[in-house]
VOBA-1610 file (N, C-alpha, C; in pm, whole numbers, padded with zeros to 5 digits, always signed):
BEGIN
Unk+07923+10266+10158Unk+07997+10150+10204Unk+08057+10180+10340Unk+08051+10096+10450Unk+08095+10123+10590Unk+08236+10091+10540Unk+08303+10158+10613Unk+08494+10143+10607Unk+08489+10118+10794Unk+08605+10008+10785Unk+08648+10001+10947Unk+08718+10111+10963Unk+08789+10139+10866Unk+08900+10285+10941Unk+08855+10393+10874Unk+08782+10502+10973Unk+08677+10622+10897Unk+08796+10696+10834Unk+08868+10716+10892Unk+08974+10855+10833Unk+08985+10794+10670Unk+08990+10689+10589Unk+09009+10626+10461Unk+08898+10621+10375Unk+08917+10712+10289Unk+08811+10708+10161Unk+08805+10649+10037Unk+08738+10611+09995Unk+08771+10479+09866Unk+08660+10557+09755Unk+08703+10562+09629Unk+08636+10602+09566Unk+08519+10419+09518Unk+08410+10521+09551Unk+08270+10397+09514Unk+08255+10387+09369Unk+08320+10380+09262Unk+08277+10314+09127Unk+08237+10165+09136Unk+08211+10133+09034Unk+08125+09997+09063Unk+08272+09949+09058Unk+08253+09814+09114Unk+08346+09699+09123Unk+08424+09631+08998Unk+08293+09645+08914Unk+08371+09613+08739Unk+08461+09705+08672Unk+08385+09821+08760Unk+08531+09949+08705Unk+08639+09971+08763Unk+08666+09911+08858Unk+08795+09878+08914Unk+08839+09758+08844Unk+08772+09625+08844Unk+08896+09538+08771Unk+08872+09556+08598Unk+08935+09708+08589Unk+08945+09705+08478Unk+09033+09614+08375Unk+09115+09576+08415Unk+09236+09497+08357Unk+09217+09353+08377Unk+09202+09250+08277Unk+09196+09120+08322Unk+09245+09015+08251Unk+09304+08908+08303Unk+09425+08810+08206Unk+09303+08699+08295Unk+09338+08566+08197Unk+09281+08461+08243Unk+09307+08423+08380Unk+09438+08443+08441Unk+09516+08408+08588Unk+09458+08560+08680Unk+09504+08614+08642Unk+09456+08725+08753Unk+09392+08834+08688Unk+09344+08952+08803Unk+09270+09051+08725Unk+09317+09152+08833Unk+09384+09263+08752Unk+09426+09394+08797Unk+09349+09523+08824Unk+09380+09587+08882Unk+09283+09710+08965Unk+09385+09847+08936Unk+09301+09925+08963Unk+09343+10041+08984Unk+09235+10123+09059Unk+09279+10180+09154Unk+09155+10258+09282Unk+09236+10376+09263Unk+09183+10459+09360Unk+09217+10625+09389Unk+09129+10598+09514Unk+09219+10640+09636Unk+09139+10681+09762Unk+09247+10834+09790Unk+09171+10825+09897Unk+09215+10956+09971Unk+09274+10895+10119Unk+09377+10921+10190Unk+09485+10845+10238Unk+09575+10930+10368Unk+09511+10935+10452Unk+09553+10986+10593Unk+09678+10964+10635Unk+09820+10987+10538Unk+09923+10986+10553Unk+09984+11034+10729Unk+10070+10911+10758Unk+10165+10940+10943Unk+10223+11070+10907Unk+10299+11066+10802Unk+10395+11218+10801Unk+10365+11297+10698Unk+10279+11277+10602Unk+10315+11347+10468Unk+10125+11418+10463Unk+10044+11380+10590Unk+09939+11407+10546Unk+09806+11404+10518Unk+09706+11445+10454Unk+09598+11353+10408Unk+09657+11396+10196Unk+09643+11255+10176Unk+09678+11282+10001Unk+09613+11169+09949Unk+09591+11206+09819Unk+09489+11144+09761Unk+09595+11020+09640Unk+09571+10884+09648Unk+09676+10830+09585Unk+09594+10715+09488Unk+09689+10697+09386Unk+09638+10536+09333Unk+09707+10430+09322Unk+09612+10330+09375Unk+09690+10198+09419Unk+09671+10064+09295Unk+09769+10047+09263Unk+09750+09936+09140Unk+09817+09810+09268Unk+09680+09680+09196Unk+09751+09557+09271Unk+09692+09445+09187Unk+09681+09338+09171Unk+09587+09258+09071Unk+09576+09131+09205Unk+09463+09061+09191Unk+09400+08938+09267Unk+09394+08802+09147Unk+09411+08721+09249Unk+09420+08558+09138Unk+09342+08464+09239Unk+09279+08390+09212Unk+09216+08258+09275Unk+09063+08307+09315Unk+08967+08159+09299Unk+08888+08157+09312Unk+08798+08248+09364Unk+08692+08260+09342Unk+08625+08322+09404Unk+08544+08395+09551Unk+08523+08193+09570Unk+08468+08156+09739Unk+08575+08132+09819Unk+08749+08191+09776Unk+08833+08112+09831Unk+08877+08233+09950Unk+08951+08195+10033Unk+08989+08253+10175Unk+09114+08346+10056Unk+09041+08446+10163Unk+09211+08577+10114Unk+09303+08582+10163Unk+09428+08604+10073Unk+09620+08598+10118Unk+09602+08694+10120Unk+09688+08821+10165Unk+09770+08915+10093Unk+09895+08893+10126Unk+09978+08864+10018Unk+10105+08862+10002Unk+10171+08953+09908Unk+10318+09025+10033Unk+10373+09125+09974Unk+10546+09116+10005Unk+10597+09151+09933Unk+10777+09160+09939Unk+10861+09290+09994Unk+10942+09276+09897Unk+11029+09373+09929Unk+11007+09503+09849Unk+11092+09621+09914Unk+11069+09772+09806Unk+11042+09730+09694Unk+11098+09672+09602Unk+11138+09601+09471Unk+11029+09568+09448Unk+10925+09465+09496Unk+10900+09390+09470Unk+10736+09463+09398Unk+10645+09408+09317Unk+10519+09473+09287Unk+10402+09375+09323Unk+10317+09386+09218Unk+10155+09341+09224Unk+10180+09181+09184Unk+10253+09176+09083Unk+10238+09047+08973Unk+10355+08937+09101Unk+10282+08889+09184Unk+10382+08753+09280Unk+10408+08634+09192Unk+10283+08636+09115Unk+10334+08471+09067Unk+10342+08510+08902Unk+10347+08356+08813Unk+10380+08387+08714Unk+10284+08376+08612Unk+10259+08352+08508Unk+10149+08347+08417Unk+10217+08387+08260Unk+10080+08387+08142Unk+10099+08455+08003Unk+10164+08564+07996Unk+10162+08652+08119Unk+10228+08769+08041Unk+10379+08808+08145Unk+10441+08668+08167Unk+10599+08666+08273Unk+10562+08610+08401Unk+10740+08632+08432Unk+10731+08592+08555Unk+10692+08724+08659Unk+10626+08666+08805Unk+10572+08718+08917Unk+10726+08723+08982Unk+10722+08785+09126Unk+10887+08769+09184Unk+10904+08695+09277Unk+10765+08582+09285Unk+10760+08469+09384Unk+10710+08355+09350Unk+10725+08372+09201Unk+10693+08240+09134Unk+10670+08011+09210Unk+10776+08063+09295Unk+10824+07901+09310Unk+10738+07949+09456Unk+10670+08031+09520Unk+10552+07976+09634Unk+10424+08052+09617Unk+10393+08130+09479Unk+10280+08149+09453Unk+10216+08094+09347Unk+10057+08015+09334Unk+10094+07973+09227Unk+09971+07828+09266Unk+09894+07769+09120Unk+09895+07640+09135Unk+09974+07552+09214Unk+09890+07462+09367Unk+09947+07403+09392Unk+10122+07447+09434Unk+10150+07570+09428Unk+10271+07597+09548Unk+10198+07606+09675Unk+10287+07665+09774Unk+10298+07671+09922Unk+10114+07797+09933Unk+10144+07870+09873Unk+10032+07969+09856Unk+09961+07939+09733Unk+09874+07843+09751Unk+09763+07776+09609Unk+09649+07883+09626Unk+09713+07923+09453Unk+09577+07964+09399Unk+09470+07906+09342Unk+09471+07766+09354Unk+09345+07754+09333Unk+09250+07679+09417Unk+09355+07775+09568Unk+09249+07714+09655Unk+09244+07839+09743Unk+09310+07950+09715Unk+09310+08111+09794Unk+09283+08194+09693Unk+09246+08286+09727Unk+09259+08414+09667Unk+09397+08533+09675Unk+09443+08534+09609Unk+09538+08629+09690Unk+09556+08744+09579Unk+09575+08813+09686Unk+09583+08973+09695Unk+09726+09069+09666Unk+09743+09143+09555Unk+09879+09215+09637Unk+09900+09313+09557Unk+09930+09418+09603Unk+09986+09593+09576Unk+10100+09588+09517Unk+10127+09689+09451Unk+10204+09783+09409Unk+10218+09858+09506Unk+10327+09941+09567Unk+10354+10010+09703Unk+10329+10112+09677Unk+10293+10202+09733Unk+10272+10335+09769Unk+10380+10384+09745Unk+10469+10480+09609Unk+10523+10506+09606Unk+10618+10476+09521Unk+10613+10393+09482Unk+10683+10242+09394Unk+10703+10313+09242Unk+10589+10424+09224Unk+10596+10461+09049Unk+10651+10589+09113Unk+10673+10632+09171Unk+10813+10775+09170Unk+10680+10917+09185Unk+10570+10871+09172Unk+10441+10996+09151Unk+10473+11039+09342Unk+10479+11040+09417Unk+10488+11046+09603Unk+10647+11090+09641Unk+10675+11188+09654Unk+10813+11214+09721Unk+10765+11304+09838Unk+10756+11236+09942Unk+10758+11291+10089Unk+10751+11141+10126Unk+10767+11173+10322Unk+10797+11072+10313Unk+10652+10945+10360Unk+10687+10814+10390Unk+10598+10690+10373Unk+10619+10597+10447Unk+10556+10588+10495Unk+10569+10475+10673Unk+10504+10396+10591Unk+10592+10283+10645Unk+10517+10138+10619Unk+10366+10103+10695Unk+10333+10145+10777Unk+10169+10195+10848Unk+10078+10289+10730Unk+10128+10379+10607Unk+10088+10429+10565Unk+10041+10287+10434Unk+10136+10214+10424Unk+10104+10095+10311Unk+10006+09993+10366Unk+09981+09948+10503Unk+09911+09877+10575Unk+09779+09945+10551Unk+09733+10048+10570Unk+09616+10143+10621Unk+09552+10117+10444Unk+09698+10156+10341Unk+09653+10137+10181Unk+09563+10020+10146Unk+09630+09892+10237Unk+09574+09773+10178Unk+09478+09717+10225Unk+09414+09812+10366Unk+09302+09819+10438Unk+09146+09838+10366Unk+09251+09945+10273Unk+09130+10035+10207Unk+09063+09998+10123Unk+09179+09902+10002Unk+09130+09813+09891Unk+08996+09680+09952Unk+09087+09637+10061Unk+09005+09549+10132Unk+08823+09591+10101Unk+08836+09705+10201Unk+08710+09764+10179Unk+08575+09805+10041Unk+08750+09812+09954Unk+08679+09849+09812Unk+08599+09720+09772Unk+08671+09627+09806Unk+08649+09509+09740Unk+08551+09416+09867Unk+08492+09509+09933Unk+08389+09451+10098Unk+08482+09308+10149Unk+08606+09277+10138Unk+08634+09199+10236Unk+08707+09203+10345Unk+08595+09146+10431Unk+08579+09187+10573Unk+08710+09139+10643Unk+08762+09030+10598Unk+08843+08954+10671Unk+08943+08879+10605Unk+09093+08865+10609Unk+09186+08839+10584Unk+09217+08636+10620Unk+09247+08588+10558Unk+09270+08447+10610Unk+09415+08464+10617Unk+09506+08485+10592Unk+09617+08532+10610Unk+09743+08627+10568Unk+09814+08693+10601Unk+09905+08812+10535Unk+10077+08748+10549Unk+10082+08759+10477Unk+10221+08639+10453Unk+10324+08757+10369Unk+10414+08826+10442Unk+10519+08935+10441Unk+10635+08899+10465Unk+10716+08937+10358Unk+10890+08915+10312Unk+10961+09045+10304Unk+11044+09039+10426Unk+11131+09184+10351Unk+11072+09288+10445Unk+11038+09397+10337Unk+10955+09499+10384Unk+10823+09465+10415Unk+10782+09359+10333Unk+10675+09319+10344Unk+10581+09262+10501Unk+10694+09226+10520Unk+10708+09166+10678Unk+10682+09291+10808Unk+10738+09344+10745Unk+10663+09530+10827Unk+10564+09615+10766Unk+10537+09576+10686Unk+10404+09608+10644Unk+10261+09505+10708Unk+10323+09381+10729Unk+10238+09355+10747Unk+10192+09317+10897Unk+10299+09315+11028Unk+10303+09407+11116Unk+10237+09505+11144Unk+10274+09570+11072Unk+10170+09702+11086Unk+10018+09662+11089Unk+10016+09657+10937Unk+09866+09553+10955Unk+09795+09499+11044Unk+09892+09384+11112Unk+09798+09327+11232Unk+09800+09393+11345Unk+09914+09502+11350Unk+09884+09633+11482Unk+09741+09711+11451Unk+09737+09773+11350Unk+09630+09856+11319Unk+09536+09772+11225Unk+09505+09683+11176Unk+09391+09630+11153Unk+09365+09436+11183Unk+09411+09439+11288Unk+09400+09282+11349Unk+09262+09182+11391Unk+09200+09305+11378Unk+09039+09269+11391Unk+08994+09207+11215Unk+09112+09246+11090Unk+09056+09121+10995Unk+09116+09061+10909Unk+09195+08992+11061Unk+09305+08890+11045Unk+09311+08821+11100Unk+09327+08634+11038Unk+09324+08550+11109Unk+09482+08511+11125Unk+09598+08548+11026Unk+09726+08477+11133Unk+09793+08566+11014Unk+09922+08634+11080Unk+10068+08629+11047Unk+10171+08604+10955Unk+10233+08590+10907Unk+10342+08534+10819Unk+10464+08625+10818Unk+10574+08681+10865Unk+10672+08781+10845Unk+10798+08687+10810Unk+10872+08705+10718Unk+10970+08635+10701Unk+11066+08774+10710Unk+11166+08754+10797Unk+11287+08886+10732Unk+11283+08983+10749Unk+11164+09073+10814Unk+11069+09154+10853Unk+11071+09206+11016Unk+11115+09289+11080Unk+11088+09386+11194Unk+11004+09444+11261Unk+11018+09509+11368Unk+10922+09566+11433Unk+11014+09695+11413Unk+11101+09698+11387Unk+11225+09831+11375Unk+11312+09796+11332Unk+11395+09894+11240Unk+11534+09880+11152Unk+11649+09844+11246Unk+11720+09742+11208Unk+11844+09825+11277Unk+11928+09888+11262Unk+12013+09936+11334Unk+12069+10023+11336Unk+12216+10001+11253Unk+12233+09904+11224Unk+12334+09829+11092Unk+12280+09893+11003Unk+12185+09803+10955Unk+12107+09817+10854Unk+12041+09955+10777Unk+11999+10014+10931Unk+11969+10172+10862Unk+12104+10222+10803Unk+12243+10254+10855Unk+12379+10264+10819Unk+12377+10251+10673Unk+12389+10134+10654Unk+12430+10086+10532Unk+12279+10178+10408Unk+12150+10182+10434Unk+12080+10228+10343Unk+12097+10411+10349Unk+12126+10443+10430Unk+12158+10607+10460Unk+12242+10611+10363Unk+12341+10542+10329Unk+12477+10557+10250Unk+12434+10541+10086Unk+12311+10437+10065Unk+12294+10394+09962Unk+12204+10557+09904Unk+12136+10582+10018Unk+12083+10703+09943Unk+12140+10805+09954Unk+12196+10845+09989Unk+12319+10954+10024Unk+12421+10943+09835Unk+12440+10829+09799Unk+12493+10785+09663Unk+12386+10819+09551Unk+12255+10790+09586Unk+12148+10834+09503Unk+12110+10982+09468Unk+12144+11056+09602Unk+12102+11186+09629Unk+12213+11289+09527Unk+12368+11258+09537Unk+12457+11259+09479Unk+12446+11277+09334Unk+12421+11114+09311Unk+12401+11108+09124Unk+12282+11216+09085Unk+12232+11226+09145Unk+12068+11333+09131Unk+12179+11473+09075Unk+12222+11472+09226Unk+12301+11640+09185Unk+12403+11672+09043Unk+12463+11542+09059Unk+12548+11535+08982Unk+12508+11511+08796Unk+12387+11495+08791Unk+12331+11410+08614Unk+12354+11278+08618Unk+12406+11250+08740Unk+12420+11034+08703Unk+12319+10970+08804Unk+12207+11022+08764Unk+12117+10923+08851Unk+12138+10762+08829Unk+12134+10738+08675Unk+12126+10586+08637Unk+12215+10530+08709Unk+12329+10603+08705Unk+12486+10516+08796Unk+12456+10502+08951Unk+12413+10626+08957Unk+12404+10644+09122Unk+12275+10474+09178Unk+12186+10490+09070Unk+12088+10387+09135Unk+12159+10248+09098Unk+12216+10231+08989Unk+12288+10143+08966Unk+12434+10095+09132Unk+12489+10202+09127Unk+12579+10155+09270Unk+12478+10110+09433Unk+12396+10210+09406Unk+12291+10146+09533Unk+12277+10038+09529Unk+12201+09993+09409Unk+12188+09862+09441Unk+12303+09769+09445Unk+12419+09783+09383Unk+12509+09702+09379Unk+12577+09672+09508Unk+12587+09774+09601Unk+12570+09826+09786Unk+12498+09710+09841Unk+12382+09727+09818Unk+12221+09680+09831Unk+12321+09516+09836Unk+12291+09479+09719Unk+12342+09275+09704Unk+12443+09289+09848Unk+12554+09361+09846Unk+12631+09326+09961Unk+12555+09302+10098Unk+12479+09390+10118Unk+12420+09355+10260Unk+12307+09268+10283Unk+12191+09198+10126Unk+12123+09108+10076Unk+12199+08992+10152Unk+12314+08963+10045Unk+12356+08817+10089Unk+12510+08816+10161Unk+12568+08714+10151Unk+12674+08682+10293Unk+12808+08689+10210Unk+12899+08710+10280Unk+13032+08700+10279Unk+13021+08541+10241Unk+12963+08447+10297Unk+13005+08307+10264Unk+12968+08271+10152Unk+12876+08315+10077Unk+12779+08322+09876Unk+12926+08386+09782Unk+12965+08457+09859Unk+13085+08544+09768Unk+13179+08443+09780Unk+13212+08437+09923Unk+13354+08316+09911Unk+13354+08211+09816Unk+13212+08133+09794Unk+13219+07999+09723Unk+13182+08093+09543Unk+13135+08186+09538Unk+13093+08232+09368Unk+13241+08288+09328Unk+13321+08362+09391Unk+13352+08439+09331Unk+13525+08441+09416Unk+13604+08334+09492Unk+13678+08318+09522Unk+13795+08326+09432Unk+13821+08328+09307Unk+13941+08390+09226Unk+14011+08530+09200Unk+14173+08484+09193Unk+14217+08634+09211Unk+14143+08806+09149Unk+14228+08902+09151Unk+14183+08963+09085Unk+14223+09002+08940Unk+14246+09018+08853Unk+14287+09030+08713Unk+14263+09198+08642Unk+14404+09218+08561Unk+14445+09389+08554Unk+14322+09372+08404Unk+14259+09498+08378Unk+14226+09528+08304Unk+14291+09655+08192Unk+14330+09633+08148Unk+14427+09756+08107Unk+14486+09791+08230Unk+14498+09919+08314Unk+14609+09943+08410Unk+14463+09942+08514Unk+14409+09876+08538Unk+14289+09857+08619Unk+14254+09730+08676Unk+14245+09713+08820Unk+14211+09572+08857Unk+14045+09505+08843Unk+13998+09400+08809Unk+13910+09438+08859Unk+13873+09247+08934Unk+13770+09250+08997Unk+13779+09162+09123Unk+13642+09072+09045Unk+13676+08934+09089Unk+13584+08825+09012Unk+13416+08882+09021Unk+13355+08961+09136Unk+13234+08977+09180Unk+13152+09102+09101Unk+13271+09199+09038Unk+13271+09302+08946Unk+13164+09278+08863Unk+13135+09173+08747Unk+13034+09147+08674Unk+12902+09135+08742Unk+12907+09073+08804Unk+12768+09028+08890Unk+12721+09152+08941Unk+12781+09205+08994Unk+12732+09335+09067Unk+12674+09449+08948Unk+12766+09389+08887Unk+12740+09548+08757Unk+12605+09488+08677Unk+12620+09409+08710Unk+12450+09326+08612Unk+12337+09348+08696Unk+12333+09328+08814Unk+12228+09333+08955Unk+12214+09527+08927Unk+12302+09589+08922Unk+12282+09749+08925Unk+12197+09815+08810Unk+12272+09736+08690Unk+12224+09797+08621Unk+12011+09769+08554Unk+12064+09643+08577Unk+11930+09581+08552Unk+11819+09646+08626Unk+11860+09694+08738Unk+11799+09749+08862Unk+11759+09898+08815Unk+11836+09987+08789Unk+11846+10117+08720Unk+11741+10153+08616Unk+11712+09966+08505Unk+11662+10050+08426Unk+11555+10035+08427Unk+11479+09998+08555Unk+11358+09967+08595Unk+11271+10029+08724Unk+11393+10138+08763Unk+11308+10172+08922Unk+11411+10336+08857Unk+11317+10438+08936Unk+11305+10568+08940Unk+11371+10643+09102Unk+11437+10753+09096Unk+11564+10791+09226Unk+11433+10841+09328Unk+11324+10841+09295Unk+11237+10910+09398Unk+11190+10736+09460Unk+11142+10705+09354Unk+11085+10564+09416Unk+11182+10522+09522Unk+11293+10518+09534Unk+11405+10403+09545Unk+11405+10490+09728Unk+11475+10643+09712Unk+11455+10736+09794Unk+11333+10709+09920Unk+11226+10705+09880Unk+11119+10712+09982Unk+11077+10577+10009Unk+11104+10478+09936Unk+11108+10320+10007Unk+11226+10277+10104Unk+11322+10301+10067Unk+11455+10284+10135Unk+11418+10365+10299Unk+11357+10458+10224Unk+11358+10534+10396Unk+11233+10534+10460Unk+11142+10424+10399Unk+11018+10428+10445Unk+11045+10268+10573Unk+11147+10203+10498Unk+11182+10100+10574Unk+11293+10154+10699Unk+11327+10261+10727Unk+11407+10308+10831Unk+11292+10365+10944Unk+11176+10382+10895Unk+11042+10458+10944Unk+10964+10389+11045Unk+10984+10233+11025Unk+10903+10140+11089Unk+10934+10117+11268Unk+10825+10143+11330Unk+10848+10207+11418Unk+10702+10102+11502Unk+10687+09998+11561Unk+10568+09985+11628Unk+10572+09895+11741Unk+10496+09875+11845Unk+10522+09785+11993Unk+10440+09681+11898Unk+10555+09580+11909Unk+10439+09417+11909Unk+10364+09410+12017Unk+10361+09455+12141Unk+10269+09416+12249Unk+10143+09441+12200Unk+10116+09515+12108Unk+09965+09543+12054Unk+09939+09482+11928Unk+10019+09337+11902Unk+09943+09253+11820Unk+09941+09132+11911Unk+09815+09090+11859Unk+09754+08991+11927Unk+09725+08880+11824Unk+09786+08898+11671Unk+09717+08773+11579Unk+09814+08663+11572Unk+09791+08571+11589Unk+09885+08448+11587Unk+09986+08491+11470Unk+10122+08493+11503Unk+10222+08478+11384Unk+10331+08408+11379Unk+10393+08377+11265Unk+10484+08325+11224Unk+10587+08414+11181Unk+10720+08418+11265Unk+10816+08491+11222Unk+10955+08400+11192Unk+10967+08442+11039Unk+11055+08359+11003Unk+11206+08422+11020Unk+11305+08370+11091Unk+11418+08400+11015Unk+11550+08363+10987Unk+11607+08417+10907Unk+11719+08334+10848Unk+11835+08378+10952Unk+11920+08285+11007Unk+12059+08290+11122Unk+12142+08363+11006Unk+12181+08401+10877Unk+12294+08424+10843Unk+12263+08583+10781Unk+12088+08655+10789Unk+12098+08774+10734Unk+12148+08850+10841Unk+12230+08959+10727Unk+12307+09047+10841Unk+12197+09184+10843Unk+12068+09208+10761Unk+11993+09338+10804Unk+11900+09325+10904Unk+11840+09195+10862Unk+11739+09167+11032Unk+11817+09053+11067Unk+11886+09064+11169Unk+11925+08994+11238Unk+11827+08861+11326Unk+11882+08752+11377Unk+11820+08694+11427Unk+11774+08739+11595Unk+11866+08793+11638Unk+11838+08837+11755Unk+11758+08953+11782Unk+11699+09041+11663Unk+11589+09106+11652Unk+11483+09043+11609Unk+11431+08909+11563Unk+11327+08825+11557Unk+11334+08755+11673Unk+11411+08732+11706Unk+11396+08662+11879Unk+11302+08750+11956Unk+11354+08894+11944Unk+11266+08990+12084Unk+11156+09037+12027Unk+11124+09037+11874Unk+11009+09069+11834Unk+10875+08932+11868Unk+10913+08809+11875Unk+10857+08690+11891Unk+10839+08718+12056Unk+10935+08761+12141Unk+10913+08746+12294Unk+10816+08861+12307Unk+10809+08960+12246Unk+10763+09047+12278Unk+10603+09034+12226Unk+10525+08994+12133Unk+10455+09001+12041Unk+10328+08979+12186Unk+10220+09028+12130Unk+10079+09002+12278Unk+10015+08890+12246Unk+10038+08827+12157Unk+09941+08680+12105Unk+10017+08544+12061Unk+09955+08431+12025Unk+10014+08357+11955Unk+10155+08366+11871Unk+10275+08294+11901Unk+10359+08310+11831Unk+10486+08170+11830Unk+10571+08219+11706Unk+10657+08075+11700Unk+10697+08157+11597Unk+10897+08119+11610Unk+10979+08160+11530Unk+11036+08045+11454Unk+11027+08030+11350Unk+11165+07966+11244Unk+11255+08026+11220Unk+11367+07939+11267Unk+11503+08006+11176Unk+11530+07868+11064Unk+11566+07970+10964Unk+11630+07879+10864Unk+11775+07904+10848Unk+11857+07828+10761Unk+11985+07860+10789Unk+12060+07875+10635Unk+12109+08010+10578Unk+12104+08029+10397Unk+12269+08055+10406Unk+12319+08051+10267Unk+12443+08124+10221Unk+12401+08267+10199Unk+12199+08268+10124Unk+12177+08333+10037Unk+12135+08468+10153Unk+12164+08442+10261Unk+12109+08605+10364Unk+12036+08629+10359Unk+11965+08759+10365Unk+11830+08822+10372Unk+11758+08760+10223Unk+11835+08727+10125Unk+11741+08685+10001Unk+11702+08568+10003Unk+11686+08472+10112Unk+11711+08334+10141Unk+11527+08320+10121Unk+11461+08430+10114Unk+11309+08364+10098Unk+11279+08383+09914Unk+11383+08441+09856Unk+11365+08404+09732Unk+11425+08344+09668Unk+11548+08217+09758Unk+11647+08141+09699Unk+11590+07984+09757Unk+11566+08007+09893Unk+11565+07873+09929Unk+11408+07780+09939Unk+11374+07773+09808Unk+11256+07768+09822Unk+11129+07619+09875Unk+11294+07547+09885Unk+11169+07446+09956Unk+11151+07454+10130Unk+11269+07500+10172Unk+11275+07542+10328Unk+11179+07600+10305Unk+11122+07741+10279Unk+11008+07840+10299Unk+10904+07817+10248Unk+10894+07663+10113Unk+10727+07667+10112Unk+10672+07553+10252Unk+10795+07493+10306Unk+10754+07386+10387Unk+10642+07498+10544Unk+10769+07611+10579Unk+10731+07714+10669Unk+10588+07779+10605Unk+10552+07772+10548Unk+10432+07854+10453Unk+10296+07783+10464Unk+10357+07668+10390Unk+10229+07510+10383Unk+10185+07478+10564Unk+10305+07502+10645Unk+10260+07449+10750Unk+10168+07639+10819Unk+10195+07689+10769Unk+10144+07841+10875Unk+10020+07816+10821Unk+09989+07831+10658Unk+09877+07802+10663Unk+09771+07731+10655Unk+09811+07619+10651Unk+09715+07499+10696Unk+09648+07545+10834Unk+09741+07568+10955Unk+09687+07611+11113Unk+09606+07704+11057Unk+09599+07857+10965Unk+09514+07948+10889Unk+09360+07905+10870Unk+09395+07787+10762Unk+09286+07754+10720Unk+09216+07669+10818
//
């Protein structure tokens, strides 16, 4: 099988032995390539992602945040974590696309060194290949996802027809890195200490603060604070402790570790993309700022146009506000198709 990017090896089993796994809505994969790691290497990894929609239909790949996995939309066996724009007839129709999407490099805790978001781009290059398609109809990225897929159209833009970054960078900032240094610095801690669960549990509870706004808190959670035995504790206390823990008992201190800092890693000149994109972003997140989608849009070498939308919900505003972003979506890819 010709590969566009030689350094990437794909193991050749037949095609049926990859979608080993299959539900009526989608059908799941599992590959093993060998993987020309930026910092950690050449290593040999396996990539779980599952595909949904037609056959003859134009390919998505759509991907989220650290958090986020393979399963976007919803079906028989739960919900996906983008249910309300993947999907029959949402903003991203499956049953008129195909779409595509990973599990991250790193995501199951098996990878502790570290993982450039270029190293997840190059990953989803490879599947491409497994699966001979040549060419992308569009890559539609939230979050991290949004620098992943960046990357993408830096290093594989030749098979891509347009863009999508919502929330998403050309580089961290320097806020933002702050605040996740600290979160793992708390992780690294509980490690030493025997309280990983807590430790990942407070990260994330960290994490929601810099997610959404001071103005979501003012209107949820505006009542005094109230003694608990000789202990105060503050209206937002529950919520947070539910977001942590829920979080804890589902993600692993290595996973959490090398995504967190794989998103401090992202590092690339837009002048060397040239694919038409859409960069979305929200005026009220405080990690990508708007004035870092401004210079990533001025800067970019091709086709481009920014949305701002305007949320309580901050950086989570592409998984809260969902008719603003399928309207931004429906319209990117219609120009796509």
């Amino acid at each position: 099988m010709s590969l566009s990017s030689p350094h990437v090896h794909v193991e050749t089993a037949p095609l049926a032995a990859a979608l080993a796994f299959a539900t009526p809505s989608a059908r799941r994969f599992l590959l093993e390539l060998d993987l020309p790691m930026r910092h950690a290497g050449q290593r040999r990894l396996r990539v779980r992602g599952q595909w949904r929609g037609p056959a003859d239909a134009p390919w998505v790949v759509v991907a989220g945040g650290i958090s986020a996995g393979a399963k976007v939309a919803s079906d028989e066996r739960g919900e996906g974590w983008w249910p309300a724009q993947v999907g029959p007839g949402r903003a991203i129709d499956t049953d008129r696309r195909r779409v595509l999407a990973i599990d991250w490099i790193g995501a199951d805790g098996s990878l502790d060194q570290p993982i450039d978001p270029a190293d997840q781009a190059d990953a989803l290059a490879a599947v491409l290949d497994r699966f001979e398609v040549p060419r992308l109809s569009a890559f539609v990225g939230a979050s991290y996802g949004a620098m992943v897929g960046l990357q993408f159209a830096a290093r594989h833009g030749h098979r891509l027809d347009r863009l999508v970054a919502i929330s998403g960078a050309h580089r961290p900032h320097p806020y933002a890195s702050a605040w996740r240094t600290l979160q793992r610095q708390v992780v690294a801690l509980g490690r030493e200490e025997g309280q990983v669960s807590r430790a990942l549990s407070l990260a994330r509870q960290w994490a929601m603060l810099s997610y959404r706004t001071p103005e979501e808190f003012a209107a949820r959670f505006d009542t005094p604070a109230v003694l608990d035995g000789e202990r105060a504790r503050v209206a937002a206390e529950d919520y947070l402790a539910h977001c942590g823990q829920r979080y804890a008992a589902r993600w692993c201190s290595t996973a959490f570790l090398r995504l967190s800092e794989s998103i401090d890693l992202q590092q690339l000149d837009p002048g060397g993309i040239t694919v038409p994109t859409t960069v979305v972003a929200i005026a009220e997140d405080r990690l990508v700022p708007l004035s870092d989608l401004q210079a990533l849009v001025e800067s970019l070498g091709g086709p481009a146009r920014l949305r701002v939308l305007r949320s309580p919900y901050g950086h989570d505003a592409f998984l809260k506000e969902d008719a603003a972003v399928a309207r931004v979506l429906r319209e990117s890819l219609e120009v796509a198709a």
